[in-house]
DOVEXPA-781121 format. One record per residue: x, z, y of N, C-alpha, C in turn; residue number from 1. Coordinates in pm, whole numbers, plus 50000, padded with zeros to 5 digits. Atoms other than C-alpha are relative to their C-alpha. Layout:
! residues N
- X:Z:Y:X:Z:Y:X:Z:Y:NUM
...
***
This chain:
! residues 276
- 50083:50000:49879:50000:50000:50000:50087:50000:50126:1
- 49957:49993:49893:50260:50108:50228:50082:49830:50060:2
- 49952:50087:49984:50408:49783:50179:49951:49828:50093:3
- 50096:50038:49942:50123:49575:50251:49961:50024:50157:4
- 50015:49947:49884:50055:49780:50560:50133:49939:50119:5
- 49883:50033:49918:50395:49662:50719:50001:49816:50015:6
- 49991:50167:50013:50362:49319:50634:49845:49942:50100:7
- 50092:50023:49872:50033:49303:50842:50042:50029:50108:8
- 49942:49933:49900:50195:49514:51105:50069:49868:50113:9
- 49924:50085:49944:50443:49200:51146:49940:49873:50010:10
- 50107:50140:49961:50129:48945:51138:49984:50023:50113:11
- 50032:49981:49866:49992:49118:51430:50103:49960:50098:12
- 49862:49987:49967:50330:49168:51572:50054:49897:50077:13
- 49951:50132:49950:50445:48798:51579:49876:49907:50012:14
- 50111:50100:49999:50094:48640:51609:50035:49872:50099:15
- 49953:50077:49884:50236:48479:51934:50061:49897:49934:16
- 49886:50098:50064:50535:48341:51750:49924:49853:49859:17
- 50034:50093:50105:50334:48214:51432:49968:49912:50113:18
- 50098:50065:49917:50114:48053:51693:50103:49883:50041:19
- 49873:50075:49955:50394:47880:51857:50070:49906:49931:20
- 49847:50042:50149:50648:47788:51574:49859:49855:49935:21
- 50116:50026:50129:50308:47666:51328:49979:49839:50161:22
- 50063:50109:49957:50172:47434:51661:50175:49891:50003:23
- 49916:50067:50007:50550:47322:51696:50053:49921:49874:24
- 50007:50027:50125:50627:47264:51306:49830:49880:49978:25
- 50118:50050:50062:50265:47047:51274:50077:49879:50159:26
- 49940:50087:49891:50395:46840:51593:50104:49909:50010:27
- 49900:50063:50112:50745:46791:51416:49998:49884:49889:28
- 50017:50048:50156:50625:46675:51084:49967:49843:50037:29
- 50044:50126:49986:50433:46388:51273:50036:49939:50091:30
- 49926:50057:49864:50659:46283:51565:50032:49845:49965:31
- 49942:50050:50033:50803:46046:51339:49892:49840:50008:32
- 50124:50112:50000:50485:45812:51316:49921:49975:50109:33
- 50053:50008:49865:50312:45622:51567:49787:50036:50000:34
- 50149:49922:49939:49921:45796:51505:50032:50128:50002:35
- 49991:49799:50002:50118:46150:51498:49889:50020:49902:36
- 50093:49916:50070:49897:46405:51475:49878:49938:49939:37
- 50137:50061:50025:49574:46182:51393:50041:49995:49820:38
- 49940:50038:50129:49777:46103:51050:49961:50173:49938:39
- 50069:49932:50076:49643:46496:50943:49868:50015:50032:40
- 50139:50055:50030:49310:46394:50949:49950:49851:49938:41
- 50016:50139:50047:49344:46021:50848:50038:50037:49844:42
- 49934:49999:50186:49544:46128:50509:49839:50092:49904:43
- 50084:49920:50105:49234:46384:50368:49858:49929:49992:44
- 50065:50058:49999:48972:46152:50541:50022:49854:49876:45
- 49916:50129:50134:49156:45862:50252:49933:50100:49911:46
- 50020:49952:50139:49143:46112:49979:49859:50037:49974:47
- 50115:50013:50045:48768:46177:50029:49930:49914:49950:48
- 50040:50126:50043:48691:45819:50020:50019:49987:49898:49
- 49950:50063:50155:48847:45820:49697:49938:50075:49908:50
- 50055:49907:50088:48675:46108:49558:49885:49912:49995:51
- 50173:50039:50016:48323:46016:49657:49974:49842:49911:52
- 50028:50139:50060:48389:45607:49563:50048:50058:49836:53
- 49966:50013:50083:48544:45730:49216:49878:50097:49925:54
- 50099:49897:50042:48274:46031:49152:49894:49991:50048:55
- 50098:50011:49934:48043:45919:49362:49882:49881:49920:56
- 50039:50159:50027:47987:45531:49223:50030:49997:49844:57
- 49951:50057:50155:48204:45450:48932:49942:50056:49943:58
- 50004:49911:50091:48179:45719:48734:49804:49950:49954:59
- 50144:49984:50019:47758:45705:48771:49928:49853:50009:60
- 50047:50150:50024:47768:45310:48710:49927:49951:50108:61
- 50055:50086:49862:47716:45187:49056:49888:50079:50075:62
- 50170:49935:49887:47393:45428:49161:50025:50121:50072:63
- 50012:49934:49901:47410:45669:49436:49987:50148:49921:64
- 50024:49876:50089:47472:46048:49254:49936:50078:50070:65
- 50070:49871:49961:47240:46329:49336:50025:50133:49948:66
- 49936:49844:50072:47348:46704:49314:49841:50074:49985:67
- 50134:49929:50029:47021:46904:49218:50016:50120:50082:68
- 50026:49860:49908:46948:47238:49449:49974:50052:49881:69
- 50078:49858:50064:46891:47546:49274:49886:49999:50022:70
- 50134:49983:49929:46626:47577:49491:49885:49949:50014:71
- 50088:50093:50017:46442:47255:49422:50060:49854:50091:72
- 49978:50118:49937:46484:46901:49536:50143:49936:49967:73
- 49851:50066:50019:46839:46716:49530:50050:49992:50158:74
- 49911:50020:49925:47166:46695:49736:50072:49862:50024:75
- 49920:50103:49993:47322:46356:49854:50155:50083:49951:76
- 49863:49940:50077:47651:46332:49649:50099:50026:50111:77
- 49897:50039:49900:47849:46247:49963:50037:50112:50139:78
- 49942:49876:49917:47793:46549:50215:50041:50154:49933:79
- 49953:49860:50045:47799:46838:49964:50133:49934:49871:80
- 49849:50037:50070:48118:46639:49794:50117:50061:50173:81
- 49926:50022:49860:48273:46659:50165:49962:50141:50025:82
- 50023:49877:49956:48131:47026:50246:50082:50104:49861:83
- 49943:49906:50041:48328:47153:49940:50154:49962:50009:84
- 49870:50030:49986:48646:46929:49935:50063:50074:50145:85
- 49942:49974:49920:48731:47055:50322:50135:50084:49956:86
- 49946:49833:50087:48838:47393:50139:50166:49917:49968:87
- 49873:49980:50115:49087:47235:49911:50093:49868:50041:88
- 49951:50033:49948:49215:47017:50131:50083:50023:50122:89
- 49918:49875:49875:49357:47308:50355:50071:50074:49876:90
- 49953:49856:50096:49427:47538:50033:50116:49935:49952:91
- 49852:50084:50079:49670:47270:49833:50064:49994:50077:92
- 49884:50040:49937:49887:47156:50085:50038:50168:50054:93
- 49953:49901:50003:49913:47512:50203:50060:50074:49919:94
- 49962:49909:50060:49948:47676:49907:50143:49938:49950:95
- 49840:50049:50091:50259:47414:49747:50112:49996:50119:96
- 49912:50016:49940:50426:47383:50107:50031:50156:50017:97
- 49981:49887:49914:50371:47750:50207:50092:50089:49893:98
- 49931:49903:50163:50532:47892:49826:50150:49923:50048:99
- 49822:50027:50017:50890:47665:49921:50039:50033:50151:100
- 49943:50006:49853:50855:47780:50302:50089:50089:50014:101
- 49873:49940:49970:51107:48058:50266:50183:49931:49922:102
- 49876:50044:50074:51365:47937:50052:50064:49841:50067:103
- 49912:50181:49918:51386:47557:50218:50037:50047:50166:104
- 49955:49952:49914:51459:47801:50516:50122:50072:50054:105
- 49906:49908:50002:51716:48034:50428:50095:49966:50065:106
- 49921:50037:49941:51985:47910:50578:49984:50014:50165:107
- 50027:49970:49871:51785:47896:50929:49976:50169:50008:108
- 50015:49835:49959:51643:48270:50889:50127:50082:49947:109
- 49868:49900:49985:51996:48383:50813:50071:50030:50146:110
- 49966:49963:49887:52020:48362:51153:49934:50043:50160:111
- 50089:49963:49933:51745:48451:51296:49908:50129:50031:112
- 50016:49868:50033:51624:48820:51380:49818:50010:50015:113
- 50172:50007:50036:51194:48785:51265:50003:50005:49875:114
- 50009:49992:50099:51060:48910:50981:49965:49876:49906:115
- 50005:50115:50101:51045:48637:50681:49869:50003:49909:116
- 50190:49987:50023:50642:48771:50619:49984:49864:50080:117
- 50103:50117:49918:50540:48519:50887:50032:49888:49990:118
- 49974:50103:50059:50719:48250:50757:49864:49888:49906:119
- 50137:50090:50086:50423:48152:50519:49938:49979:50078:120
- 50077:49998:49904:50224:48212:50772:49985:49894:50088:121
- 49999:50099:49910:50333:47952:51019:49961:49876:49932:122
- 50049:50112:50132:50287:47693:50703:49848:50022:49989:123
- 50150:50007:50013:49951:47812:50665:49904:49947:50154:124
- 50051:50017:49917:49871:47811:51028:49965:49847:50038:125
- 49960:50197:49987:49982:47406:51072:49911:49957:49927:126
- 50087:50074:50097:49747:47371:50793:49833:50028:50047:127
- 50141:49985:49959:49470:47517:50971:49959:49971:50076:128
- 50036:50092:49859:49444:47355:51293:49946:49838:49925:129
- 50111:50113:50025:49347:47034:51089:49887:50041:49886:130
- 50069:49918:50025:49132:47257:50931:49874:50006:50018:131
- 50081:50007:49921:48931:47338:51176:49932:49866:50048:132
- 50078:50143:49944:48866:46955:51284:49906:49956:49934:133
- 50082:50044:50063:48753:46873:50970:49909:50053:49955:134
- 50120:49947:50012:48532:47119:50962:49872:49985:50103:135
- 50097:50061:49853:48382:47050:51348:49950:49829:49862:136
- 50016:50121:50037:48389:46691:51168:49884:49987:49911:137
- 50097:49985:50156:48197:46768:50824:49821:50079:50098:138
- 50120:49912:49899:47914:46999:51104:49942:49822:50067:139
- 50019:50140:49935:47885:46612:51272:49894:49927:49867:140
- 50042:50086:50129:47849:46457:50911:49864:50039:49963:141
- 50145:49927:50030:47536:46696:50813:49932:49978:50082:142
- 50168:50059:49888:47322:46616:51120:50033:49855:49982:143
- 50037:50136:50012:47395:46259:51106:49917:49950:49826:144
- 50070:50018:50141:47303:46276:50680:49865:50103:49955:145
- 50138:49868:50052:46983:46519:50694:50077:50119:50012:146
- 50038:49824:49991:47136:46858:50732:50058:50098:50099:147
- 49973:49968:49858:47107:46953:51044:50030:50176:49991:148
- 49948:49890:49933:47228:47278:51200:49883:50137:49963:149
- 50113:49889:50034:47043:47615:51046:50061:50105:49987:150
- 49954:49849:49934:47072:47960:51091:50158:50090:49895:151
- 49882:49966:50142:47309:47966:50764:50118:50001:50027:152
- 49849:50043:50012:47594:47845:50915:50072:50097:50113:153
- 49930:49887:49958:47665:48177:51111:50120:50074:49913:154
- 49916:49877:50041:47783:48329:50850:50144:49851:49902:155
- 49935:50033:49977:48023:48035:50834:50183:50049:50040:156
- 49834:49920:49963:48345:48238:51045:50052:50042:49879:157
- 49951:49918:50146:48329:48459:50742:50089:49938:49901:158
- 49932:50048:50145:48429:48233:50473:50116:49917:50065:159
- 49913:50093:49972:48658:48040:50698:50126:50124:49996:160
- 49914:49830:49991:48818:48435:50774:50070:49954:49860:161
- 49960:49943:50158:48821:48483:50375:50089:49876:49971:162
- 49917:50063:50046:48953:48148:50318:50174:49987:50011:163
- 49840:49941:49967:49276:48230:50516:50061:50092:49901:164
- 49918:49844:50054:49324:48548:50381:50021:50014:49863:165
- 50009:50053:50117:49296:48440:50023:50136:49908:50004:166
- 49874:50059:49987:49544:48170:50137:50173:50058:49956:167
- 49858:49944:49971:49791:48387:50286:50060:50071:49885:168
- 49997:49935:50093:49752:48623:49999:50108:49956:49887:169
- 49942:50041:50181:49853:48392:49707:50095:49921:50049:170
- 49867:50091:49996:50124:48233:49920:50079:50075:50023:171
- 49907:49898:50015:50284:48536:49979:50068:50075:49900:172
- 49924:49944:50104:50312:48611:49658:50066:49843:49939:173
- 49920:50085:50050:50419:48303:49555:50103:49978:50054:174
- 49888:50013:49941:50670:48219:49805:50096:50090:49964:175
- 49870:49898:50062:50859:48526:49664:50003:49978:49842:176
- 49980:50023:50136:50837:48430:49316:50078:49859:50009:177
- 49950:50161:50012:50937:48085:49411:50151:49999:50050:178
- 49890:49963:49918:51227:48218:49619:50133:50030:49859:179
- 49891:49919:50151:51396:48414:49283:49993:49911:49904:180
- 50040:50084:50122:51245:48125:49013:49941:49870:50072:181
- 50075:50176:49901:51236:47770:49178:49929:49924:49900:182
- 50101:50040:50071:51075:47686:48897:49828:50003:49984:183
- 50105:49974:50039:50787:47837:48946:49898:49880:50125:184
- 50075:50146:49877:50732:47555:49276:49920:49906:49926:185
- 50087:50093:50041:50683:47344:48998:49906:49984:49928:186
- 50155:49935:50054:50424:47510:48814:49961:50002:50051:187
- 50114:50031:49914:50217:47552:49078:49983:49840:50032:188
- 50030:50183:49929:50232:47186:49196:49887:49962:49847:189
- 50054:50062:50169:50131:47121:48760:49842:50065:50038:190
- 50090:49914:49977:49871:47427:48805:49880:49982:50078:191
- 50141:50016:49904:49678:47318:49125:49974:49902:49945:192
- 50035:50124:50055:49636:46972:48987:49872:50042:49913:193
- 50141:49929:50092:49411:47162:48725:49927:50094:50063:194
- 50063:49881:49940:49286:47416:48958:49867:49880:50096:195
- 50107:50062:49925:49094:47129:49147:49830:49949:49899:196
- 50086:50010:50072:48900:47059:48855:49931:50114:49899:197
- 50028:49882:50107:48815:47402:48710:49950:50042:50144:198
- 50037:49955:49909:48693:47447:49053:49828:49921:50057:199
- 50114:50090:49963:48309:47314:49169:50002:49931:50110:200
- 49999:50071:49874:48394:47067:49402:49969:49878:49939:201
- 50013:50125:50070:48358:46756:49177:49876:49993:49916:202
- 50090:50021:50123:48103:46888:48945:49872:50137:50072:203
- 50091:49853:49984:47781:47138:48964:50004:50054:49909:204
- 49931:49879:50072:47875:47449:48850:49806:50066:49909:205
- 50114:49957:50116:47465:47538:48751:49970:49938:49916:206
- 50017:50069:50136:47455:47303:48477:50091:50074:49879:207
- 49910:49972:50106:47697:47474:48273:49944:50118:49909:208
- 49990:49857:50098:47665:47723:48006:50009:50176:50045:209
- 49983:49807:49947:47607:48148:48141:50145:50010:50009:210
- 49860:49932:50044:47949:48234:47945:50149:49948:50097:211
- 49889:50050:49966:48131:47962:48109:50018:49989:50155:212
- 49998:50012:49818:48007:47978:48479:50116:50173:50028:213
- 49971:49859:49982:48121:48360:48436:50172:49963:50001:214
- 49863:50048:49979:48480:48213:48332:50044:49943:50084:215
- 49990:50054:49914:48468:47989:48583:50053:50099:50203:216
- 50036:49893:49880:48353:48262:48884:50121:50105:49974:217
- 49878:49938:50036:48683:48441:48769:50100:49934:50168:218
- 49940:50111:49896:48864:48143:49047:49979:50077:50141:219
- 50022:49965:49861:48835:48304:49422:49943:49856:50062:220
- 50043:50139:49947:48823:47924:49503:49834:49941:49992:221
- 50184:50078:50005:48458:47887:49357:49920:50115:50053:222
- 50120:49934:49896:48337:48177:49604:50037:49940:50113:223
- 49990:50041:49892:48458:48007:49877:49979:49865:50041:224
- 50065:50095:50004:48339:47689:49788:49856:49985:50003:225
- 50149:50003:50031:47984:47767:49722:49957:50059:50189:226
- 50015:49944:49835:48045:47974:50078:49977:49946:50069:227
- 50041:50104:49883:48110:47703:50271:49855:49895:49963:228
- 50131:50111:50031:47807:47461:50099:49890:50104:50038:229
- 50079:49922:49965:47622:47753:50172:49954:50019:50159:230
- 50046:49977:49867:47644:47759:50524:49981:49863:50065:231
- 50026:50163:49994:47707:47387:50567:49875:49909:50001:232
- 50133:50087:50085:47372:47238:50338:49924:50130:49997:233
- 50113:49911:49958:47188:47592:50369:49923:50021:49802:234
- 50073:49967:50149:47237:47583:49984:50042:50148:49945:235
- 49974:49923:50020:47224:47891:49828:49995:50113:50098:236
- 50068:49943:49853:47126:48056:50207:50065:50099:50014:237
- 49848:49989:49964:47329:48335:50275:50067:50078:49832:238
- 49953:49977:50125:47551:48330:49998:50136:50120:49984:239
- 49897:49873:49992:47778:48640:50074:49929:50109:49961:240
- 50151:49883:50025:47462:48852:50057:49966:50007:49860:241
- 50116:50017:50100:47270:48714:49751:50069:50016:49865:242
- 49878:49972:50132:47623:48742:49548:50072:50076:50051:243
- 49908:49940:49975:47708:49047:49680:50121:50094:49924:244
- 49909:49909:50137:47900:49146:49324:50107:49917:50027:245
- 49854:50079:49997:48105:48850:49382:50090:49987:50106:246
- 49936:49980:49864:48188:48891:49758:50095:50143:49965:247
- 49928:49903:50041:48310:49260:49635:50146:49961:49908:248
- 49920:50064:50135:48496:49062:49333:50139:49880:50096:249
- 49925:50101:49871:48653:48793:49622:50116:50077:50041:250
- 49918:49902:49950:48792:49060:49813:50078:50082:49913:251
- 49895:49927:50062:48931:49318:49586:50140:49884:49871:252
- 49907:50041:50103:49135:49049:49353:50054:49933:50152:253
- 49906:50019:49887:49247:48909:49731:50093:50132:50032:254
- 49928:49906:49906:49341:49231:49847:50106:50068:49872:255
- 49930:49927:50121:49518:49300:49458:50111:49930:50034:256
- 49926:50117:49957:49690:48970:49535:50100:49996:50107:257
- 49923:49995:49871:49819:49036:49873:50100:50120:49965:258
- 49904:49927:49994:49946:49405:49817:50108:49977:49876:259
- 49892:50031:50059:50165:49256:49485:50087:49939:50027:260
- 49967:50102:49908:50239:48991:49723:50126:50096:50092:261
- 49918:49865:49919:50386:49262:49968:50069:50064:49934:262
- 49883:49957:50111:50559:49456:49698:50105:49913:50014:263
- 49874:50058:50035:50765:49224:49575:50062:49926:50138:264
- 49914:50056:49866:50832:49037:49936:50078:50110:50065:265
- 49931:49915:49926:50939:49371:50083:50116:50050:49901:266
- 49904:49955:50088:51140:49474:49785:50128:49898:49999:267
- 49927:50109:50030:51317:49161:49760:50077:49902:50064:268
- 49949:50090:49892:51330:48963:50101:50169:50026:50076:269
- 49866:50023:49966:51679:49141:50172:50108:49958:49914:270
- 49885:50072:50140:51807:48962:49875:49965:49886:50014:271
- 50006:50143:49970:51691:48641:49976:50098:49921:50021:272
- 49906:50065:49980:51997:48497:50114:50099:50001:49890:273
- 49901:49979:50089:52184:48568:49797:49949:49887:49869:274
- 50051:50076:50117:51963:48253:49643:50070:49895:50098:275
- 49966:50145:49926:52121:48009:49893:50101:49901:49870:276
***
């Protein structure tokens, strides 16, 4: 705990700096090209196209797929495909860049006097400013496709909150596992590949079997997917409330996540430079 506690201490702390560093680092990356910054929103806007035309069409032999409501009626495949992908199009690239952001550093923070907590951090942050667009963006998409603006999507902040903090969580612990075992970079890279599909963004999760939704709902990723379609499409209405075993379940395996996370980063980060 106490460990944990310090490692927030130095979120607050350097919020300025992440802020700074994270808009400078996302500014960097795309200097090099002439749409810049537009190029992180053009690259995830591609990969949806590819979802929806490959899961959308092919797959369902040319006809237009419908997701079924719980609640009654059907979902166009194309905005609640796009209201869950946002998620995991902030979470992947965060989670595989933000696990090698200390170690492809070392060399710079050997000379630099800031704690090596906010390091992930600034990786995550860069990832959340296009984030945010495509979420304003996907809020555009629903009133222009039927689903206009309803009282659901207050509780919106929330899951965007949780989605961070979930983030930060499992990149903090990874980035220190990845730091001591560079191997483990490339397990995760193998890992998410399968994590996108064990996740309900491609498929509806109420068709399945009791035993296996329960295996499934194990994932943090499929409460924060259903979160956002929840406030988005107004499916599932407020879905923090109505699953409040699993919002409890969210949080405590985040907050298990983070303080092992903290452990081992505080135990370990003054041995970092001894992996150069």
């Amino acid at each position: 705990m106490k460990s944990a506690i310090t490692v927030l201490k130095e979120q607050f702390k350097h919020f300025h700096l992440i802020r700074r560093i994270s808009l400078y680092e996302l500014r960097n990356n795309n200097n090099a090209n002439y749409l810049g910054l537009a190029w992180e929103i053009i690259s995830p806007v591609i990969q949806i196209a590819i979802y929806w035309l490959v899961f959308g069409y092919l797959i369902s032999g040319g006809e237009g797929r419908k997701i079924p409501n719980p609640s009654g009626g059907y979902f166009d495949f194309f905005p609640w495909l796009v209201s869950g992908l946002i998620i995991w199009m902030f979470f992947q690239p965060a989670a595989t860049q933000g696990a090698k952001s200390i170690y492809s550093r070392l060399r710079l923070l050997s000379k630099m006097n800031f704690p090596m907590s906010v390091i992930p951090n600034i990786t995550i942050f860069s990832k959340f400013y296009p984030h945010l667009i495509l979420v304003v963006l996907t809020i555009i998409l629903m009133q222009i496709t039927g689903y206009p603006i309803s009282i659901y999507m207050l509780q919106l902040p929330y899951f965007m909150i949780a989605t961070f903090a979930f983030t930060y969580a499992f990149v903090l612990l990874m980035t220190t596992l990845t730091t001591l075992i560079r191997d483990i970079q490339l397990l995760l890279q193998a890992t998410l590949r399968m994590v996108l599909y064990l996740t309900p963004i491609l498929w509806v999760s109420h068709k399945l079997p009791d035993p296996l939704v329960i295996v499934m709902k194990l994932n943090p990723l499929y409460y924060l997917v259903e979160g956002y379609r929840a406030s988005l499409m107004g499916q599932n209405g407020w879905y923090f409330i109505n699953s409040w075993e699993y919002t409890i379940y969210f949080w405590v395996v985040t907050a298990i996540i983070f303080m092992i996370g903290a452990a081992l980063h505080i135990r370990f980060r003054r041995h970092f430079i001894d992996f150069l």
